[in-house]
C-alpha positions as a Markdown table, in Angstrom:
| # | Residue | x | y | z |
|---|---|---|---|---|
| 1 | Unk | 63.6 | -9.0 | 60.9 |
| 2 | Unk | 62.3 | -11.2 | 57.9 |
| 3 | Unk | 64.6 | -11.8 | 55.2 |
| 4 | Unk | 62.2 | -10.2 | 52.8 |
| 5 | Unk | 62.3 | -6.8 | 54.6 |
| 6 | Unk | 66.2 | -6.9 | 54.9 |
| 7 | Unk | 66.4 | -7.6 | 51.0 |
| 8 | Unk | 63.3 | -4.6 | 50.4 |
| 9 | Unk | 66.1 | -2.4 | 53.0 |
| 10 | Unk | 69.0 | -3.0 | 50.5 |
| 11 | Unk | 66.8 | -1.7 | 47.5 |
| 12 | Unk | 66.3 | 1.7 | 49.0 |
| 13 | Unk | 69.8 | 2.7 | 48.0 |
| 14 | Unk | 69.0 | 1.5 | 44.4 |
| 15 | Unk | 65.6 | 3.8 | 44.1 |
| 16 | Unk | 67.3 | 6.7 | 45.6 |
| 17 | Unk | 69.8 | 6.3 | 43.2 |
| 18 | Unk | 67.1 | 5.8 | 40.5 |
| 19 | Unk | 65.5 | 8.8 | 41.2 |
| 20 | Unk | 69.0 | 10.9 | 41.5 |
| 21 | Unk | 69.7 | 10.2 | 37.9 |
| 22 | Unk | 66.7 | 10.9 | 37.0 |
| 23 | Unk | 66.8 | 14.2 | 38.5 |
| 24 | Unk | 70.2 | 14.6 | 37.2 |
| 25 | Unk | 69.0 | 14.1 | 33.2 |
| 26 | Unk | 65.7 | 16.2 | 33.8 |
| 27 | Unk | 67.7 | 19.3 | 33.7 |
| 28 | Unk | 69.8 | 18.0 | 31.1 |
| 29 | Unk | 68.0 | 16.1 | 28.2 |
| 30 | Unk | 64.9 | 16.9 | 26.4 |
| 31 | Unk | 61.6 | 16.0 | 26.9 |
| 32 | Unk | 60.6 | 13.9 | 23.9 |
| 33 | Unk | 56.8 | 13.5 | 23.1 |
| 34 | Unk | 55.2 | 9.5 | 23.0 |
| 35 | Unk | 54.0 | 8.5 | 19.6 |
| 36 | Unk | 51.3 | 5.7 | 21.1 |
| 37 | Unk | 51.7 | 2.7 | 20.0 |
| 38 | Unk | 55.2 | 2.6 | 18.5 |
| 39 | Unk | 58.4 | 2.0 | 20.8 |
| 40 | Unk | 60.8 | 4.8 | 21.6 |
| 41 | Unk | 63.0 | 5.8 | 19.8 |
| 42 | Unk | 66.5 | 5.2 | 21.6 |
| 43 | Unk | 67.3 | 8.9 | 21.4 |
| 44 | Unk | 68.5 | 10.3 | 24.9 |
| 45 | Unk | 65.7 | 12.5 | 26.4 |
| 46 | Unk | 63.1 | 12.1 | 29.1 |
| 47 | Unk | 59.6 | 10.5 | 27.5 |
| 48 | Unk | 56.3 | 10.8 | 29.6 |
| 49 | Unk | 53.9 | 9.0 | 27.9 |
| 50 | Unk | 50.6 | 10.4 | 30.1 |
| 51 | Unk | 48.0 | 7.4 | 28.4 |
| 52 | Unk | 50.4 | 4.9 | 30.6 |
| 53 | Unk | 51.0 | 6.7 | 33.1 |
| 54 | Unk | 54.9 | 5.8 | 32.4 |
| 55 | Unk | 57.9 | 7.9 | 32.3 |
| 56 | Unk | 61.5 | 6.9 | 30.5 |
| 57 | Unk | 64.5 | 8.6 | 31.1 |
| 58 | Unk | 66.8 | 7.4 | 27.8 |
| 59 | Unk | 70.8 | 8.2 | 28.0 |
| 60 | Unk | 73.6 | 7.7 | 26.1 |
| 61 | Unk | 76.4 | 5.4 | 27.9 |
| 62 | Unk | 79.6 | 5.9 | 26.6 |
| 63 | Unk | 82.0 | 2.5 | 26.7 |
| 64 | Unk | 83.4 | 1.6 | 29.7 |
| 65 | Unk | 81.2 | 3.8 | 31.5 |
| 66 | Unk | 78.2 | 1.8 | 32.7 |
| 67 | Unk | 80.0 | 0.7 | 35.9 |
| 68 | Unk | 80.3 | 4.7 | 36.9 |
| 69 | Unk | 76.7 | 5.5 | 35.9 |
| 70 | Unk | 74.7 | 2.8 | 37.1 |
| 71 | Unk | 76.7 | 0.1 | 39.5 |
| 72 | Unk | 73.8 | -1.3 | 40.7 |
| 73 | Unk | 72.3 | -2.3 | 37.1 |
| 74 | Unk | 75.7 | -3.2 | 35.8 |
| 75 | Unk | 76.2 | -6.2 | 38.5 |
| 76 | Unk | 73.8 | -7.7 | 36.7 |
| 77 | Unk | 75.6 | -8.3 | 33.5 |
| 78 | Unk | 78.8 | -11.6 | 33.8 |
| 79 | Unk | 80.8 | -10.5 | 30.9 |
| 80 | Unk | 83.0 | -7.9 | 31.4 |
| 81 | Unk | 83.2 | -7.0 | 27.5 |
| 82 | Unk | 79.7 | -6.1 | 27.6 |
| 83 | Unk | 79.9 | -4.2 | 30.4 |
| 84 | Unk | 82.2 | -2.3 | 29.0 |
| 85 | Unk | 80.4 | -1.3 | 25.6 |
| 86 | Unk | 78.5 | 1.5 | 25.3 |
| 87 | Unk | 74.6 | 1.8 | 24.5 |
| 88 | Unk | 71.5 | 3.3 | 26.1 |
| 89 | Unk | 70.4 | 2.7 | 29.0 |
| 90 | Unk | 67.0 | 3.4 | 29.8 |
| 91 | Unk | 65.5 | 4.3 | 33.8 |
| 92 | Unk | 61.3 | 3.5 | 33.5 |
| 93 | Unk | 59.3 | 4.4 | 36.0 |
| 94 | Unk | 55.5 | 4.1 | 37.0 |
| 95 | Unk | 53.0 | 7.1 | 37.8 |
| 96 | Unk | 50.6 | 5.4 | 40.2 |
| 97 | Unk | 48.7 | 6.8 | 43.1 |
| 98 | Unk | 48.7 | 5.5 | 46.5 |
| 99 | Unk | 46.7 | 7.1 | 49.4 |
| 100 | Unk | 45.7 | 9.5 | 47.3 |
| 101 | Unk | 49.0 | 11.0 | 46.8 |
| 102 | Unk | 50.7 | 10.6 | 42.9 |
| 103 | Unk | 54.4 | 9.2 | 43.1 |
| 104 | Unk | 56.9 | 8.4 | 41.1 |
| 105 | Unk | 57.6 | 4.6 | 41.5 |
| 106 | Unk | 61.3 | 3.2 | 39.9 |
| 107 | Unk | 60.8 | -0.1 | 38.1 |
| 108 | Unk | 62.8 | -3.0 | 39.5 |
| 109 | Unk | 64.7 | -3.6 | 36.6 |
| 110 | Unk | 66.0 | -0.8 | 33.6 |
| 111 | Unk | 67.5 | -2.4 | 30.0 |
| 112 | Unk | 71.0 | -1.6 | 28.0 |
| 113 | Unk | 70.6 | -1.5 | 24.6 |
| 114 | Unk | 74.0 | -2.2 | 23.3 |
| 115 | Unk | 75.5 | 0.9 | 20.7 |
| 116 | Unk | 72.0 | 1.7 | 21.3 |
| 117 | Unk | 70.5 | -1.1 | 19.1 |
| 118 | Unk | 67.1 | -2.1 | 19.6 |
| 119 | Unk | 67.5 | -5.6 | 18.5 |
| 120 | Unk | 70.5 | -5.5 | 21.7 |
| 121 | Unk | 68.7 | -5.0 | 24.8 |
| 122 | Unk | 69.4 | -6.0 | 28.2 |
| 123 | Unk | 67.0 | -6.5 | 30.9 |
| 124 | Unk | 69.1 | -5.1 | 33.8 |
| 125 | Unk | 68.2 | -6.2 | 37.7 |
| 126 | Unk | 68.0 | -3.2 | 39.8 |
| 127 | Unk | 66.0 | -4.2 | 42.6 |
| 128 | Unk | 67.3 | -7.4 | 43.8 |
| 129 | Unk | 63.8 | -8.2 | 46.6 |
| 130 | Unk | 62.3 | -9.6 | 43.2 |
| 131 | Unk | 64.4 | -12.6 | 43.5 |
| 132 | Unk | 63.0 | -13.6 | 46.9 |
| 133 | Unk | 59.6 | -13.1 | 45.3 |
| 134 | Unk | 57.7 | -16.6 | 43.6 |
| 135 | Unk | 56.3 | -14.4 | 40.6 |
| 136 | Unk | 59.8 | -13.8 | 39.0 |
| 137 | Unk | 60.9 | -17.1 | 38.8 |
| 138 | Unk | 62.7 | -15.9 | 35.5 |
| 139 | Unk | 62.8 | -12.5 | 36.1 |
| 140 | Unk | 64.9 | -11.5 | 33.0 |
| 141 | Unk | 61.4 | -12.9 | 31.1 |
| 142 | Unk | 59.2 | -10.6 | 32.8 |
| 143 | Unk | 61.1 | -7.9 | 32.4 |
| 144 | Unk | 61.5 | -8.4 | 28.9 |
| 145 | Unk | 57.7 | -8.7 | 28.5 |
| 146 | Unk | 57.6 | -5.6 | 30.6 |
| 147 | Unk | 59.8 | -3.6 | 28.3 |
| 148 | Unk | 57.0 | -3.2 | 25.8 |
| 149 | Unk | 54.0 | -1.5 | 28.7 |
| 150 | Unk | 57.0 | 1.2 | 28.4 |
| 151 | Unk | 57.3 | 1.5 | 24.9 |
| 152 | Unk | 61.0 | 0.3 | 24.9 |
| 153 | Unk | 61.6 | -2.0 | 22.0 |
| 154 | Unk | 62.4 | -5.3 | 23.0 |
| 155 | Unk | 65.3 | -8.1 | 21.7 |
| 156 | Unk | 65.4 | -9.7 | 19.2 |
| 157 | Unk | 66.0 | -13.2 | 20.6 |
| 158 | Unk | 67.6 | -16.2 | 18.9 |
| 159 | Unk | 65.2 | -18.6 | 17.1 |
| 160 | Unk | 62.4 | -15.5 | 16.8 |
Protein backbone atom coordinates (compact mmCIF):
# COMPACT_ATOMS: atom_id res chain seq x y z
CA UNK A 1 0.00 0.00 0.00
CA UNK A 2 1.14 3.69 -0.76
CA UNK A 3 2.43 5.60 1.91
CA UNK A 4 -0.24 8.23 1.35
CA UNK A 5 -3.10 5.74 1.91
CA UNK A 6 -1.40 4.34 5.20
CA UNK A 7 -1.05 8.05 6.53
CA UNK A 8 -5.08 8.90 5.05
CA UNK A 9 -5.78 5.16 7.33
CA UNK A 10 -4.19 6.75 10.54
CA UNK A 11 -6.50 9.88 10.17
CA UNK A 12 -9.75 7.91 10.43
CA UNK A 13 -9.30 7.58 14.13
CA UNK A 14 -8.87 11.48 14.26
CA UNK A 15 -12.30 12.19 12.28
CA UNK A 16 -14.17 9.73 14.19
CA UNK A 17 -13.07 11.30 17.11
CA UNK A 18 -13.85 14.69 15.55
CA UNK A 19 -17.26 13.83 14.94
CA UNK A 20 -17.61 12.02 18.62
CA UNK A 21 -17.06 15.37 20.20
CA UNK A 22 -19.03 16.94 18.24
CA UNK A 23 -21.82 14.76 18.87
CA UNK A 24 -20.96 14.86 22.50
CA UNK A 25 -21.31 19.09 22.67
CA UNK A 26 -24.56 19.02 20.31
CA UNK A 27 -26.51 17.80 23.23
CA UNK A 28 -24.71 19.94 25.48
CA UNK A 29 -23.96 23.62 24.34
CA UNK A 30 -26.15 25.94 22.57
CA UNK A 31 -26.62 26.70 19.14
CA UNK A 32 -25.35 30.21 18.60
CA UNK A 33 -26.63 32.17 15.46
CA UNK A 34 -23.67 33.62 12.73
CA UNK A 35 -23.54 37.30 12.57
CA UNK A 36 -21.89 37.41 8.70
CA UNK A 37 -19.18 38.95 8.36
CA UNK A 38 -17.71 39.29 11.93
CA UNK A 39 -15.69 36.43 13.63
CA UNK A 40 -17.25 34.27 16.44
CA UNK A 41 -17.42 35.14 19.30
CA UNK A 42 -15.31 32.59 21.55
CA UNK A 43 -18.33 31.67 23.60
CA UNK A 44 -18.79 27.81 23.93
CA UNK A 45 -21.77 26.74 21.69
CA UNK A 46 -22.26 25.09 18.30
CA UNK A 47 -22.33 27.92 15.32
CA UNK A 48 -23.78 26.85 11.84
CA UNK A 49 -23.31 29.57 9.70
CA UNK A 50 -25.72 28.12 6.51
CA UNK A 51 -24.14 31.11 3.87
CA UNK A 52 -20.67 28.92 4.28
CA UNK A 53 -21.94 26.04 4.51
CA UNK A 54 -19.59 25.79 7.84
CA UNK A 55 -20.28 24.49 11.22
CA UNK A 56 -18.03 25.35 14.60
CA UNK A 57 -18.36 23.54 17.59
CA UNK A 58 -16.59 26.20 20.31
CA UNK A 59 -15.70 24.69 24.03
CA UNK A 60 -14.29 25.74 26.95
CA UNK A 61 -10.89 23.78 27.96
CA UNK A 62 -10.23 23.96 31.33
CA UNK A 63 -6.05 23.91 32.23
CA UNK A 64 -4.44 20.90 31.97
CA UNK A 65 -7.17 19.32 30.26
CA UNK A 66 -6.43 19.55 26.49
CA UNK A 67 -4.48 16.32 26.53
CA UNK A 68 -7.81 14.40 27.89
CA UNK A 69 -10.16 16.20 25.40
CA UNK A 70 -8.36 16.28 22.22
CA UNK A 71 -4.86 14.03 22.18
CA UNK A 72 -4.71 14.12 18.74
CA UNK A 73 -4.74 18.05 18.45
CA UNK A 74 -2.60 18.52 21.50
CA UNK A 75 0.53 16.50 19.90
CA UNK A 76 0.77 19.28 17.94
CA UNK A 77 1.80 21.81 20.43
CA UNK A 78 6.10 21.32 21.91
CA UNK A 79 5.57 23.21 25.09
CA UNK A 80 4.17 21.57 27.75
CA UNK A 81 3.11 24.93 29.61
CA UNK A 82 0.86 25.68 26.87
CA UNK A 83 -0.48 22.54 26.67
CA UNK A 84 -1.43 22.74 29.89
CA UNK A 85 -3.37 26.25 29.82
CA UNK A 86 -6.67 26.47 29.33
CA UNK A 87 -8.62 28.25 26.25
CA UNK A 88 -11.14 27.36 23.61
CA UNK A 89 -10.79 25.14 21.42
CA UNK A 90 -12.72 25.25 18.38
CA UNK A 91 -13.72 21.73 16.03
CA UNK A 92 -14.73 23.35 12.19
CA UNK A 93 -16.12 21.44 9.91
CA UNK A 94 -17.35 21.72 6.11
CA UNK A 95 -21.05 20.98 4.76
CA UNK A 96 -20.27 19.91 1.20
CA UNK A 97 -22.01 17.44 -0.99
CA UNK A 98 -20.52 14.51 -2.61
CA UNK A 99 -22.60 12.08 -4.83
CA UNK A 100 -25.31 13.79 -4.08
CA UNK A 101 -25.39 12.92 -0.52
CA UNK A 102 -24.72 16.14 2.12
CA UNK A 103 -21.95 15.18 4.78
CA UNK A 104 -20.39 16.56 7.42
CA UNK A 105 -16.57 16.82 6.50
CA UNK A 106 -13.93 17.55 9.82
CA UNK A 107 -11.23 20.04 8.88
CA UNK A 108 -7.67 18.83 9.09
CA UNK A 109 -6.61 21.10 11.56
CA UNK A 110 -8.94 22.88 14.69
CA UNK A 111 -7.18 26.19 16.76
CA UNK A 112 -6.68 26.77 20.80
CA UNK A 113 -7.23 30.11 21.66
CA UNK A 114 -5.33 30.43 24.76
CA UNK A 115 -7.80 31.77 28.10
CA UNK A 116 -9.91 32.04 25.16
CA UNK A 117 -8.16 35.10 23.71
CA UNK A 118 -8.58 35.85 20.24
CA UNK A 119 -5.31 37.56 19.72
CA UNK A 120 -3.90 33.72 21.21
CA UNK A 121 -4.83 31.21 18.72
CA UNK A 122 -3.30 28.10 17.75
CA UNK A 123 -3.66 26.37 14.52
CA UNK A 124 -3.76 22.76 15.88
CA UNK A 125 -2.75 19.60 13.31
CA UNK A 126 -5.41 17.03 13.39
CA UNK A 127 -5.09 15.20 10.33
CA UNK A 128 -1.54 14.45 9.95
CA UNK A 129 -1.92 13.03 5.61
CA UNK A 130 -1.64 17.00 5.00
CA UNK A 131 2.06 16.78 5.72
CA UNK A 132 2.65 14.17 2.91
CA UNK A 133 0.66 16.58 0.72
CA UNK A 134 2.96 19.49 -1.57
CA UNK A 135 0.12 22.16 -0.91
CA UNK A 136 0.84 22.50 2.89
CA UNK A 137 4.34 23.11 2.75
CA UNK A 138 3.58 25.39 5.88
CA UNK A 139 0.61 24.10 6.95
CA UNK A 140 0.26 26.17 10.22
CA UNK A 141 -0.06 29.25 7.36
CA UNK A 142 -2.86 27.79 5.69
CA UNK A 143 -4.55 27.02 8.44
CA UNK A 144 -4.29 30.27 9.86
CA UNK A 145 -5.54 31.80 6.56
CA UNK A 146 -8.24 29.21 6.79
CA UNK A 147 -9.39 30.22 10.26
CA UNK A 148 -11.16 33.33 8.87
CA UNK A 149 -13.62 31.13 5.81
CA UNK A 150 -14.90 29.87 9.52
CA UNK A 151 -15.31 32.98 11.02
CA UNK A 152 -12.77 32.18 13.84
CA UNK A 153 -10.68 35.24 14.67
CA UNK A 154 -7.25 34.81 13.75
CA UNK A 155 -3.63 35.74 15.75
CA UNK A 156 -2.33 38.39 16.22
CA UNK A 157 1.12 37.70 14.96
CA UNK A 158 4.43 39.49 15.87
CA UNK A 159 5.43 42.44 13.67
CA UNK A 160 1.51 42.84 12.41
Amino acid sequence: MSAKSSALRRDIPVAFEMYALLEHLLGRLPQRPVIAGEPLPLEPGIYLNTASRNVVALMLVEPGTLTHVALWASQSLSSDRVRAMGGVLALPFSVETHDGRVQLVPEWWVAFYLDGDPARGLPLLAMRAVLEDERFSDWVDVATRRLAAFGLPAPVTRGA
